[in-house]
N, C-alpha and C positions, 0 to 999 in steps of 0.2 A: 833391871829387874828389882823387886822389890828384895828389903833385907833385915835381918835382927841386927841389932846394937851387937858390935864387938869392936874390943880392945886392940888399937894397932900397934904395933910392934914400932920400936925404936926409929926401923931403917928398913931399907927395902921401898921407899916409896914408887921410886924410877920404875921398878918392876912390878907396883901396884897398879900404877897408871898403864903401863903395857897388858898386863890381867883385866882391868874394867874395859879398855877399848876391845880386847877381842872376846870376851864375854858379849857386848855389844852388840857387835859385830857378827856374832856367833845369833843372836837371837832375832837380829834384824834380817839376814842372809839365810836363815834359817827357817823365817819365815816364809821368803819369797821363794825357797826353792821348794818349800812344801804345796804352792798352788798346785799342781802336777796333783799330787796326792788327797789334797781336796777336791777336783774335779773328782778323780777318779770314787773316792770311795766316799763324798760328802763331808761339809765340817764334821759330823757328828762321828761317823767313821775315822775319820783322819786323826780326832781329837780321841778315841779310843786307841786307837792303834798307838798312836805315840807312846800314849800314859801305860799301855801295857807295858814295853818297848824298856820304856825307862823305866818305870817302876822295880822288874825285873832285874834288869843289867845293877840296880842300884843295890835292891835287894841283896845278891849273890855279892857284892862286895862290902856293904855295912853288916848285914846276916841281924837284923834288929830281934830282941828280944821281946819276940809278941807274946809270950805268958807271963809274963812280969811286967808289966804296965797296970798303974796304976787308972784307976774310972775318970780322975781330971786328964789322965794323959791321953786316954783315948777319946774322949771330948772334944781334947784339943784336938787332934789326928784329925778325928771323923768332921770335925769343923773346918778345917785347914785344906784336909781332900776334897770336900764337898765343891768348896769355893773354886779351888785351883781345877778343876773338870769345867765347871762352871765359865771360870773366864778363860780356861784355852778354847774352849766349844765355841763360847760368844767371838771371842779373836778370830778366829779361825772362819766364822760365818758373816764375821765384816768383810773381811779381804778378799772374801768370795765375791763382795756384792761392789769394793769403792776400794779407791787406790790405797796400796799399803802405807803410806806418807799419813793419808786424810786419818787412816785408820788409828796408826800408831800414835799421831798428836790427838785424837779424840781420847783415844784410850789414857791417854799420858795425865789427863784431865781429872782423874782418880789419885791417883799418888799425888798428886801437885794439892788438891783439895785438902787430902791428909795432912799434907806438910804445913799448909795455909793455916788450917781450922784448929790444928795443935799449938798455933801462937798466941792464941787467944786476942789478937788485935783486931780489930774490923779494919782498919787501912788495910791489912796484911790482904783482903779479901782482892785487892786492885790487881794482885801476880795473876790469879785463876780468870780477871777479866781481861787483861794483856792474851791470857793463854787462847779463851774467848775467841777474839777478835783475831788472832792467828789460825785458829781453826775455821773462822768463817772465810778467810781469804785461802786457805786451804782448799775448800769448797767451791771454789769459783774459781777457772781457768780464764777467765773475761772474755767468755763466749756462754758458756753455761755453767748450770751446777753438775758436779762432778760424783754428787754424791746422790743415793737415794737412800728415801727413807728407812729400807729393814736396813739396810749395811750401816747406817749411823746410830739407829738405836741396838745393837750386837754393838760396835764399838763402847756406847756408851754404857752397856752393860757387862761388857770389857774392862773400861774402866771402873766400875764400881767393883768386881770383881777383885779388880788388881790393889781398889783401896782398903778393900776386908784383907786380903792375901798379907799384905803390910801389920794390919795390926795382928793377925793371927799368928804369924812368921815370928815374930816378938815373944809372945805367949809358948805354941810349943817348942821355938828354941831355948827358952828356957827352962823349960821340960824335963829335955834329953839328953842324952849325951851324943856330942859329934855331931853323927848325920842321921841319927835311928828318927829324930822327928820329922826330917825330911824323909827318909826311905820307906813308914810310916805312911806319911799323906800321900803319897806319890803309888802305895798299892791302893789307898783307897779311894783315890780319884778314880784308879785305873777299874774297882768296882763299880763306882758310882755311875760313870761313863758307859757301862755295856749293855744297859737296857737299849741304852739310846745310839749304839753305835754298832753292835755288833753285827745285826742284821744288815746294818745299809753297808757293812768290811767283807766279810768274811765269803760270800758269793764271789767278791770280784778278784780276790785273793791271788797272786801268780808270787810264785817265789822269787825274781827282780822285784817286784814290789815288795817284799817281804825285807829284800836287803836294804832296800832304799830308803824306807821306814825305818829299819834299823839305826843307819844313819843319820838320817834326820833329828833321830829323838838322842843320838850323840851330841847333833848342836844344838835340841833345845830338848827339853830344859838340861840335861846331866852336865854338857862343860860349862856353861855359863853358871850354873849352883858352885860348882869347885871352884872356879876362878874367882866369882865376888866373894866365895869366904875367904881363900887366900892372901885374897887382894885388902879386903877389909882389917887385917890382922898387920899389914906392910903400910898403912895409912889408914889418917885419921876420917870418923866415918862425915864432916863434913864434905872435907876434901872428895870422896868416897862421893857423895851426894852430889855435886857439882857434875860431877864428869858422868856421871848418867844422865843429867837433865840433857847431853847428846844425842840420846837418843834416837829420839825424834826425827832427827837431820841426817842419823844414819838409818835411820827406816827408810826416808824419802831418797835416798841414796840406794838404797839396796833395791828398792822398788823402781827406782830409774835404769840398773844395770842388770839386774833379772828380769823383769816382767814389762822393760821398755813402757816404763810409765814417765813420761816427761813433766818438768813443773816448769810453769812462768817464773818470773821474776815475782810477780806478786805472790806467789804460789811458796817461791823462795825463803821470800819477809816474813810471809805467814808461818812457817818452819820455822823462821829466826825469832818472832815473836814468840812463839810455843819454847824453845830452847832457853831463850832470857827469862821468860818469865820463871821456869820451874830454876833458875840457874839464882834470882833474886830470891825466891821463897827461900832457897837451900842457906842461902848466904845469912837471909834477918833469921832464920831457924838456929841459925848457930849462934848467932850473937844475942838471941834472946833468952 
């Protein structure tokens, strides 16, 4: 997931690198057990119910001081919520439509962009076309295309989503204090979202679904937020940057053992290309 610049602490790395894989993990798995809940109440629904969910729970534990915000911090907020509704809805209405694997290396195609186009070098532009050419082998099980066109453009506007989210994430964390500019964006996504989601939620509503939802929006977004800031504070944010470009390979992972979506070998590579390239970007990003 994407994140603001923070200072890592001395030590603690060991238990940094155990925090990003199950943040990971947590968001990958998290996806795929949400299919169930997208059938059920549609991306648009699912991607409301969540942002309520957490919003809330987030709410009642930071308790953010909404009378006292200044007009750039709500700027930032109502920008930062806009986007984050935005690209869970677009996520959420790719995986509906193409494997969660295909989805999570298109979407990955944003953040990598980011990392790419902040270097200022044009070579630097070859990682996003390595990333490219992983996603096209993605797309092909060497019998057909695996993917159609709405679920790849919702990915792609997934990713675009997720590259605004980065630079925004940046802006109001430095804002706020702690967690109030996440707990913040996270009600007003949850606003932004109920034109579009309420009607298609709320009819279908059963209280197991109520708990499930619940939970779900425990694995995304609320522990994976606590653990990469943790994690980011026990290690440095290169290193930090590295072990996310996993991603990907645990999307296709998660997507293989919940939703019994198998990959080729090529299918594989193209996973391994998407992971190296964003793993190269992280690395000349540091050194440059």
């Amino acid at each position: 997931m994407p994140h603001a610049d923070v200072a890592p602490s001395s030590g603690g790395i060991a238990a940094g690198v155990l925090m990003c894989v199950m943040s990971m993990s947590s968001i990958q798995f998290g996806s795929a057990l949400s299919a169930p809940i997208i059938n059920a109440y549609g991306p648009a629904g699912a991607t409301w119910l969540r942002l309520v969910f957490a919003s809330i729970a987030l709410a009642l534990i930071v308790r953010p001081k909404i009378m006292s915000y200044s007009r750039s911090q709500w700027l930032g907020v109502l920008a930062l919520g806009s986007v984050s509704a935005f690209m869970t809805a677009s996520f959420f209405s790719a995986i509906a439509r193409i494997p969660l694997g295909l989805a999570v290396a298109i979407e990955f195609l944003g953040p990598l962009l980011v990392a790419t186009l902040g270097l200022g070098l044009s070579r630097q532009l070859l990682w996003p076309v390595f990333a490219a050419v992983g996603v096209l082998l993605l797309a092909y099980d060497g019998e057909e295309w695996v993917g159609n066109l709405p679920g790849i453009l919702f990915a792609i506007g997934a990713g675009a989503g997720w590259a605004c989210y980065i630079l925004l994430t940046k802006k109001v964390g430095n804002a706020f204090q702690g967690l109030e500019g996440l707990s913040m964006s996270l009600l007003v996504a949850a606003v932004v979202s109920t034109p579009f989601g309420y009607a298609s939620a709320v009819p279908h509503l059963t209280g197991f679904g109520l708990l499930e939802i619940a939970g779900l929006a425990l694995l995304v977004p609320l522990l994976p937020y606590v653990l990469e800031m943790v994690a980011l504070r026990r290690m440095p944010t290169s290193s930090f940057g590295i072990l996310m470009s996993l991603e990907p390979a645990i999307g296709a992972f998660a997507g293989f053992v919940i939703l019994a979506q198998p990959m080729t070998p090529s299918q594989m590579f193209g996973t391994a290309l998407v992971v190296s390239a964003s793993i190269g970007a992280t690395v000349f990003a540091a050194k440059g």
